[in-house]
N, C-alpha and C positions, 0 to 999 in steps of 0.2 A: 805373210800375215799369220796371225794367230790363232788359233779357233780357244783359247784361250779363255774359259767366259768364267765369271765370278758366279757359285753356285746361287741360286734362286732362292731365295726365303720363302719357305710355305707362309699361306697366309696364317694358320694355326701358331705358325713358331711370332710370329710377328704380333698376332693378335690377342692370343691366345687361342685354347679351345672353344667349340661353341657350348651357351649351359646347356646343359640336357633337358627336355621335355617332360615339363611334368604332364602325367596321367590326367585326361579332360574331367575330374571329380571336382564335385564341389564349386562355388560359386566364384566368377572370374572378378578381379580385381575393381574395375569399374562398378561391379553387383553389388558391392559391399559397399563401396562409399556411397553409395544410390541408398542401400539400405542403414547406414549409420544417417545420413542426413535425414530419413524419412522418419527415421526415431526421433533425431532430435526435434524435428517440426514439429513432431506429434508432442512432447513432452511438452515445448513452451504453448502447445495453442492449449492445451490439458491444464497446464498451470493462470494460463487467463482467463479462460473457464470457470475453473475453481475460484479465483478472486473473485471474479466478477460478485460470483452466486455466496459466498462465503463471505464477502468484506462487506455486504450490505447493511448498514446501520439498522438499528430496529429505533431508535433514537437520535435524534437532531436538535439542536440548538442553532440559533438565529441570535446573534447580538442587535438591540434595534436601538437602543441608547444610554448615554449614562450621565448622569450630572453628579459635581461636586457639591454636598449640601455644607460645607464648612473642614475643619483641619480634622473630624474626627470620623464623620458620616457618607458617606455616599451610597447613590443610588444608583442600581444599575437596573434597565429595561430589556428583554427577551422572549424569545417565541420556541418554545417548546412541541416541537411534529412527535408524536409517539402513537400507539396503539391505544383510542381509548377507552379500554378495558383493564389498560397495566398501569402500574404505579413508577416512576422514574423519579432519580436523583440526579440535580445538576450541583456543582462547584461552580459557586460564583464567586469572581476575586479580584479586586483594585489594587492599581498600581500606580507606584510612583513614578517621579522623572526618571530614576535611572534602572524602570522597567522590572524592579523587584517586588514585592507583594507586599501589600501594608493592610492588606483584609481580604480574608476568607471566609466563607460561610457554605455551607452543605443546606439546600435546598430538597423539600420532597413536593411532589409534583404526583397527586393523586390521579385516579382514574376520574375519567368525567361521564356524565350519564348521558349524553347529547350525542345522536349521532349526525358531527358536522360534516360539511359538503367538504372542506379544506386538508382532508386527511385525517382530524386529531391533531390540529396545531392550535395550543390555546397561548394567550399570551401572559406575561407575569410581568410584577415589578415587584426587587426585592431591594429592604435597605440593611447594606453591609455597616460596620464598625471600620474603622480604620485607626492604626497604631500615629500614621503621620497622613498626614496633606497626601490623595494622593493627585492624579490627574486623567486616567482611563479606567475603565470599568468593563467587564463582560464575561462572559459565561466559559469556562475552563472546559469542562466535559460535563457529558451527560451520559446517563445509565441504568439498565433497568435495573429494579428489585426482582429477587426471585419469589414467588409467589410459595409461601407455604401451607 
């Protein structure tokens, strides 16, 4: 018999080397994804926050009804919530069958001297013009005036 043996492979030659060790500086890889997630949380509940307190209307509008008074006229019914101390402007506007505008009108909506129990929602009815026939009616936006 042989004592013949086929040399050994280091595990280095097979495997390669082992990396070398970084230095324990600095924060380990798990820290940082903990801390990139902890931003990102923060940044979207920061940004819901900010909506919340930022996208609050200071002005509302209520559609409450509209009739057609003929192929030229119509009238639309709404409830206007605002501060009442300020003066706001609503767009009121009818439309026809295929949902295009056939009458506008720009609305002012003074201050009222009543202090109601409902917020400052008074209600209005305005009669718009119309170009053709339409068939719905109601209130586009609403907004304040800047007080000079």
């Amino acid at each position: 018999m042989s004592t013949d043996h086929a040399p050994v492979p280091r595990v280095a030659n097979r495997y390669g080397a082992p990396k070398p060790q970084r230095p324990a500086t600095g924060l380990a890889r798990r820290h940082k994804r903990w801390l990139i997630w902890f931003a990102l949380a923060s940044a979207v509940v920061a940004t819901g926050v900010f909506s919340i307190f930022a996208g609050t209307p200071e002005v509302s509008s209520k559609d409450v009804g509209f009739s057609i008074e003929g192929p030229a006229v119509a009238r639309v019914d709404y409830e206007v919530t605002k501060d009442p101390g300020a003066t706001a402007q609503c767009a009121v506007q009818v439309l026809n069958q295929s949902y295009a505008i056939v009458g506008w009108t720009v609305v002012t909506i003074p201050p009222t001297n009543s202090q109601s129990v409902d917020g400052g929602t008074s209600s209005h009815s305005t009669t718009v013009r119309t170009e053709s026939q339409g068939v719905s009616g109601g209130v586009n936006a609403c907004w304040l005036l800047e007080e000079s």
